[in-house]
N, C-alpha and C positions, 0 to 999 in steps of 0.2 A: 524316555531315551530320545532324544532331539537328534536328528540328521547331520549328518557331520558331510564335510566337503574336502576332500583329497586334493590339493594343488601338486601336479605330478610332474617332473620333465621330462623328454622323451624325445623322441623326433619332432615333434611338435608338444607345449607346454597343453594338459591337461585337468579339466576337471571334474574330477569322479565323483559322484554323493556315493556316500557311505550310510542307510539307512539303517537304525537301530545298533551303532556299533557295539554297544555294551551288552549285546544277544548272546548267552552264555553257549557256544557251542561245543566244547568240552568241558562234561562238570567236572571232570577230574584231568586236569589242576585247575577248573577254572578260568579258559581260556577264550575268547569272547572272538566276536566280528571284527574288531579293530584290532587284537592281536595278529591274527589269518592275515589281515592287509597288510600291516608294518611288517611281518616272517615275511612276506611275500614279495615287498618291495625291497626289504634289506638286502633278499637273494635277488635280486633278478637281473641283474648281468650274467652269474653263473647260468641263472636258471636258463635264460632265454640262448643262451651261447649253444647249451646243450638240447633245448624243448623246443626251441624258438623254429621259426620256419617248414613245421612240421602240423598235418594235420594232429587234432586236437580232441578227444572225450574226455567229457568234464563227467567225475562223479558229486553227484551233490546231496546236499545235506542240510536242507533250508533251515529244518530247525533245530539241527546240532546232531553232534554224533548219534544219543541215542532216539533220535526221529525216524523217519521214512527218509530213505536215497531212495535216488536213482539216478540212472546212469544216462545223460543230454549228450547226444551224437550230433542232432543239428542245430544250428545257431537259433537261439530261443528266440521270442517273443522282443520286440525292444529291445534287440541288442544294439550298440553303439556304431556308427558309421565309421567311425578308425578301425572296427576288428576286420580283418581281412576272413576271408572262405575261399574252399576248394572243393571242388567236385570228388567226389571218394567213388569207389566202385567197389563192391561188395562180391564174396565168391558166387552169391546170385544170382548176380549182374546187375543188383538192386544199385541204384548212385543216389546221391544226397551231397549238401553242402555241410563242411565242418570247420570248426572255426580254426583259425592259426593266430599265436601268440605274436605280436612282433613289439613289444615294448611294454614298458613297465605295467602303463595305464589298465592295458588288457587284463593283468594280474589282479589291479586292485579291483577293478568290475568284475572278475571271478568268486574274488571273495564277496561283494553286493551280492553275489548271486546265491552264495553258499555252498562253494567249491571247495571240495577237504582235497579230492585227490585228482590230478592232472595224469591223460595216461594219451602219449604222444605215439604215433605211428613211425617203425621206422622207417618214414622216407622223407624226402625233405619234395618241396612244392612241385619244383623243377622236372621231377619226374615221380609221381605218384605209383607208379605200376613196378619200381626196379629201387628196392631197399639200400638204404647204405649206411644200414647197421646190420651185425649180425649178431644176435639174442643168445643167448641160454639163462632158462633159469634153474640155479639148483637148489631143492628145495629138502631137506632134511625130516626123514620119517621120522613116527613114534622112534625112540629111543634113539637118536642122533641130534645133534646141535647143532647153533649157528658156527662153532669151532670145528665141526667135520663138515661143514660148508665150504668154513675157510680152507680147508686143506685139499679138499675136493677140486675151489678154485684156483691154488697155488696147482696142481697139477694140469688143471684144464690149462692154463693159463703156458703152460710150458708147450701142451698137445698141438695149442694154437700157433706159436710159433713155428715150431716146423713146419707149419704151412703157411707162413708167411702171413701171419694175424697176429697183430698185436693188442692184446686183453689191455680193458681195464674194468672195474666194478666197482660195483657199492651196494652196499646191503639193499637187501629187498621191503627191508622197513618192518621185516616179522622176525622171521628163525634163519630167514637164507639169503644166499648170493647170487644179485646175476651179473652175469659178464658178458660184456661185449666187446666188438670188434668195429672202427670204422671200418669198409670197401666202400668199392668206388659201384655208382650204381650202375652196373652193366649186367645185371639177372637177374631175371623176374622171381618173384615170392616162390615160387616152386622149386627155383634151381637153387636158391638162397636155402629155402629148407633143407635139401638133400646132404647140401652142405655140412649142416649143423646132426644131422642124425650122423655123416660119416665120425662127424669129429667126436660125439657124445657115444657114440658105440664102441672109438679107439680110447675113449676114456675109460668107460667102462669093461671091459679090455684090460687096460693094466691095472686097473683098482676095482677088480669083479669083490672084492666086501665092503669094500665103501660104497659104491656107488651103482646105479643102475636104471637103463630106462623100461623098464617094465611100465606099461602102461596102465596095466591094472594092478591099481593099489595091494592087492591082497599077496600080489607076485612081487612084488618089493622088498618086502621085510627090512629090516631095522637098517638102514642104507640112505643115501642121499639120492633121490630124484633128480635124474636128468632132462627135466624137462625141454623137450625140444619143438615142443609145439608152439611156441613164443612168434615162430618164423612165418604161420598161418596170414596171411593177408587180412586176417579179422580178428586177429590177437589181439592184444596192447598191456604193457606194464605198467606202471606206478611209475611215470619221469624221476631223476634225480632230481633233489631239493624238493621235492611233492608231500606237503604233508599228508599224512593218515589218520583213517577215522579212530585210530587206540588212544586208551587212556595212560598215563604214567610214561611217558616216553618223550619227554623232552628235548629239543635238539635246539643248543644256544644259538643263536647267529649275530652279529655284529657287524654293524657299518655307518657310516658318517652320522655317528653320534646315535643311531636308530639301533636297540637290542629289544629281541624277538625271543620267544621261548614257545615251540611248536611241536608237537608230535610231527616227527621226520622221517625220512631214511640219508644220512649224507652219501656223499659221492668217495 
């Protein structure tokens, strides 16, 4: 399998090697290192519109899905001089440098690296410490669906605007929905959480059999989880356009003449 070289455009034109692109990293369908890159560059305007300027954890997966991951917080070994870094702060007070996406090229040297899944913090550079997103994931027990997800969300989604949030989602890439909210950054991760328990509490509230934030599993029963912990300052979910390490879950994408066929979650 000969090295392959990526001619990309960007802010500045660049050139990525693409090492072993025919490396099967999903056996099921079949999906290799040069699919990952092409899914990657196809989306990434959307992608980086929504992941872009946002610290960055890369999960990876050098030798395909069913290999060892793990999950790369600081910017590896050899990473390229165009990726940009940011000082992160941990609830520790542990800090470390993380990478941030800001063009195409970045994407394809994700997949060189063996990047199934992208999981973006929500704050954007500018201010690291005061979020301007806000999270919920809801995640549907044994005996519920991704359809009382949806319906879960159709409800949250109404909860939030009464207070002045405007929802949107996309599936979680499994059984569930998360949904979020732009704000503007003016509160720190704690006051941002509080936030999100009042609203998943009033959820739970008018739909106490659908849904519920029970935190131990076993007090849940057949319900949809409200997960409100997303809002933690050491969280992170699965970016939109992010593919996942599952089998049989194709998600087409199309653009200037480039189609991709990835395990997804769309927006």
């Amino acid at each position: 399998m000969a090295d392959e070289y990526l001619e990309i455009a960007g802010p500045e034109p660049r050139r990525v090697k693409l090492s072993s692109p025919d490396k099967v990293l999903w056996p099921e369908p079949g999906l290799t290192k040069r699919d990952l890159a092409d899914f990657l560059l196809a989306v990434a305007d959307p992608f980086l519109a929504i992941n872009g300027d946002r610290p960055m954890t890369l999960q990876r997966f050098p030798e395909g899905v069913d290999g060892e991951e793990f999950f790369s917080k600081r910017p590896p070994r050899g990473a390229p001089g165009y990726l940009r870094t940011v000082t992160c702060t941990y609830p520790s007070r542990r800090r470390h440098d993380q990478l941030v996406f800001d063009e195409p090229a970045a994407l394809a040297w994700a997949a060189q690296m063996g990047t199934i899944t992208f999981h973006p913090w929500p704050v954007r550079t500018a201010d690291l410490d005061n979020p301007d997103e806000f999270r919920i994931d809801l995640d549907p027990q044994p005996g519920r669906d991704f359809r009382d997800a949806v319906t879960a969300a159709l409800a949250l989604r109404d909860v939030m605007a009464e207070h002045g949030l405007t929802a949107y989602a996309k599936s979680s890439g499994n059984r569930g929905v998360h949904v979020y909210a732009r704000i503007a950054p003016t509160h720190e991760f704690q006051d941002v959480r509080h936030g999100v328990i009042g609203i998943a509490r009033e959820l739970e509230r008018r739909l106490p059999d659908l849904v519920t934030t029970s935190w131990w599993k076993e007090e849940r029963g057949e319900r949809v989880f409200v997960d409100f912990n997303q809002a933690n300052r050491d969280r992170t979910i699965a970016g939109a356009y992010s593919p996942r390490p599952w089998p049989g879950r194709p998600c087409r994408r199309r653009s200037a003449g480039t189609s991709s066929s990835m395990p997804t979650h769309a927006t």
